[in-house]
C-alpha angles and dihedrals in degrees: 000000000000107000080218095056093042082056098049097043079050101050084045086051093051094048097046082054099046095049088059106048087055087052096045089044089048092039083056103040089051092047081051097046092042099047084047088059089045094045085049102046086048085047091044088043094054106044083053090060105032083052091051096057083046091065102047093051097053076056098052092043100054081046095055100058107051099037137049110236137043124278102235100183087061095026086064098037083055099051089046089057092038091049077057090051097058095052091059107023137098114253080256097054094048098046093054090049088056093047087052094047083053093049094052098047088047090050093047086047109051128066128315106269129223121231088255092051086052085047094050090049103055085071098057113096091207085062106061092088085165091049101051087046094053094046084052083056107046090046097052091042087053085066095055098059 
């Protein structure tokens, strides 16, 4: 064979190659970046609205101890976040946010508590129905990094 031709079929070869290497290497840079954006928005997503049942139920909560009755404006603003909840979130998750949702219905619905009975409860573990939910969050988000 021509030296000149086996030169020039080699400098076409090197380039092909070398073209694709530089598309496989873009078309995988831009799947992991973009993977990275969709795996942040869900995370972001979440924590919104995981922060958001966090906060009607410290409502419902300080409204539980010191009245008889449920709350129903927050009650309902609570299960519609929970309901979201269980469209995104992990078994776990879910399953905390309902606990919580319990807790609270049976708090607002027992008897009307002293300062010393709040007190006294702020040292039961069975009691930190934010706590536990939050635990059951940042658990489930650290998987999504």
């Amino acid at each position: 064979m021509d030296p000149g031709v086996l030169s020039a079929i080699s400098a076409l070869t090197g380039t092909a190659i070398g073209a694709m290497s530089s598309l496989g290497s873009t078309w995988m840079t831009t799947t992991s970046q973009a993977r990275a954006a969709k795996l942040a928005a869900e995370r972001d997503k979440r924590e919104g609205l995981y922060g958001r049942f966090m906060d009607q139920l410290a409502k419902l909560y300080a409204a539980g101890l010191k009245q008889v009755g449920v709350d129903y404006e927050h009650l309902s603003d609570a299960y519609a976040l929970a309901g979201r909840i269980a469209l995104y979130a992990s078994p776990e998750v879910n399953e905390a946010a309902k606990a919580a949702m319990r807790f609270i219905v049976d708090l607002a619905t027992g008897p009307v508590r002293s300062d010393a009975e709040m007190r006294e409860l702020m040292d039961r573990p069975d009691a930190d129905i934010i706590g536990a939910f939050a635990n059951a969050c940042r658990q489930e988000l650290a998987g999504l990094r």
